[in-house]
C-alpha positions in Angstrom: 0.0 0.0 0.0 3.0 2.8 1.0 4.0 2.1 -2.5 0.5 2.7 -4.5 0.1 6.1 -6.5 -1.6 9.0 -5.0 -4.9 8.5 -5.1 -5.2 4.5 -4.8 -8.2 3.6 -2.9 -7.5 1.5 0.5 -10.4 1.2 1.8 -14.0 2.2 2.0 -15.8 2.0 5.6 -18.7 2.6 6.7 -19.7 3.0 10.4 -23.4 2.4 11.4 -22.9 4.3 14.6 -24.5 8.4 15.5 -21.2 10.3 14.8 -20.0 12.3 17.9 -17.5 15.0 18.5 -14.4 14.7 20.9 -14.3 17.9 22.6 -17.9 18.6 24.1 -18.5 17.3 27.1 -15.3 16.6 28.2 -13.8 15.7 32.0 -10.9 17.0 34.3 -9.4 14.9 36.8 -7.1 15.9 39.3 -3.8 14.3 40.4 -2.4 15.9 42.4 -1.7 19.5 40.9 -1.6 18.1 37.4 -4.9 18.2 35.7 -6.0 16.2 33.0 -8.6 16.2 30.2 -10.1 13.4 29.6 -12.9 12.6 26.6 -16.8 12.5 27.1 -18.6 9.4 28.0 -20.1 10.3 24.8 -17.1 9.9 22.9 -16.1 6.5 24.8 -19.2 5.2 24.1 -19.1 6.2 20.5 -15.0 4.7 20.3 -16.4 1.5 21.5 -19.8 1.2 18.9 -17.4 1.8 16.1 -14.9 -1.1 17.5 -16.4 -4.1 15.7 -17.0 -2.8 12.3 -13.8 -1.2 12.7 -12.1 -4.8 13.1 -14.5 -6.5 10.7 -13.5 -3.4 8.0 -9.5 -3.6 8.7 -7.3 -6.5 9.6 -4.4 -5.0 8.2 -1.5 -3.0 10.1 -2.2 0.3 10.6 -1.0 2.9 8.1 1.8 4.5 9.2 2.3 6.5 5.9 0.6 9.7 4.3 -3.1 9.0 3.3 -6.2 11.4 2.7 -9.5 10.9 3.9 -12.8 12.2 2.6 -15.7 11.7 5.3 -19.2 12.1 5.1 -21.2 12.4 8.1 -24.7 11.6 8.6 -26.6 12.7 11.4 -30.5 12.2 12.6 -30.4 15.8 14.0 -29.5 19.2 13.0 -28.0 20.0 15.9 -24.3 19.4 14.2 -21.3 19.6 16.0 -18.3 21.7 14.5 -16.5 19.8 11.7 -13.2 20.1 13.3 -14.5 18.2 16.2 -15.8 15.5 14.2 -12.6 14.8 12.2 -10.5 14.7 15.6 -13.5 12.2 17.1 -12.9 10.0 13.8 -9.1 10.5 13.6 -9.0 9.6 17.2 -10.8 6.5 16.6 -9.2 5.5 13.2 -5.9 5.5 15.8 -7.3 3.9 18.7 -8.7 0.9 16.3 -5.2 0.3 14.5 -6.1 1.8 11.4 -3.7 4.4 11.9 -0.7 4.6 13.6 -0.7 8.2 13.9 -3.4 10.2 12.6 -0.4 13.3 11.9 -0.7 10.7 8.1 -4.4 12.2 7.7 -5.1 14.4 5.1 -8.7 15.6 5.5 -10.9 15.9 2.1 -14.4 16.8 1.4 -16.0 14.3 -0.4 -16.4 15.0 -4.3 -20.2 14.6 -4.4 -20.9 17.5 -2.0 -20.8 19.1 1.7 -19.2 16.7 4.2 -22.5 17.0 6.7 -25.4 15.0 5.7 -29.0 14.0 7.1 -30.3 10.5 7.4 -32.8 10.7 10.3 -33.3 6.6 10.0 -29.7 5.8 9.7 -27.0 8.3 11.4 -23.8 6.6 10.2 -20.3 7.9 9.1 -18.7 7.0 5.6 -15.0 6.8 5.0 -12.8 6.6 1.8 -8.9 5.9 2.5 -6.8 6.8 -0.2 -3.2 6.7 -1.1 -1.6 10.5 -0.4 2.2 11.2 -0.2 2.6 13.6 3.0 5.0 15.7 3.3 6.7 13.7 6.6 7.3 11.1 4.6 10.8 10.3 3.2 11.9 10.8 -0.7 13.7 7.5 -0.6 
């Protein structure tokens, strides 16, 4: 895959789950006089739902090399969440999952058929196509 032109697909998934932000709702803990941020129920409980399509979808490695990613997010509400917040929630998750092994390798798209925030009141869901993009971290050899 690291070797495929730009632009090869990888993969195409799609996650039957309601798509949730990472940085609403969050919790502080205290340890002593460190304090630490720590992500929503919400957002656990969204990183776990996405866990077996995630495993059925990708039994690979993770990436660990440049790829772009063009998500579509459909929700049953709309009440949206920022889109910045929706990327780091799926980023997050990609890399928690073992897609990724960093998600610094994403390159964020919008998707060529339109605006990357949908409606699907029956079926909230989130849909993924990895591609093949050369990132600037990588090396030239």
């Amino acid at each position: 895959m690291k070797n495929s032109p730009d632009g090869a697909l990888i993969a195409a998934i799609m996650l039957p789950v309601k798509p949730r932000t990472k940085k609403n709702h969050s919790t502080i803990i205290h340890q002593g006089r460190r304090h630490i941020l720590l992500p929503s129920k919400q957002y656990k409980d969204f990183e776990q739902l996405c866990k077996p399509h995630i495993q059925a979808a990708w039994t690979q490695a993770p990436i660990d090399f440049g790829i772009s990613i063009e998500a579509a997010v459909y929700l049953d509400t709309k009440r949206a969440g920022d889109h910045c917040g929706y990327l780091q929630a799926i980023g997050d998750m990609l890399q928690a999952h073992g897609v990724v092994a960093d998600d610094k390798w994403i390159t964020w798209l919008v998707p060529p058929n339109g605006h990357w925030l949908r409606w699907d009141k029956a079926t909230p869901r989130i849909e993924l196509t990895i591609r093949r993009c050369k990132h600037p971290l990588e090396s030239s050899n």
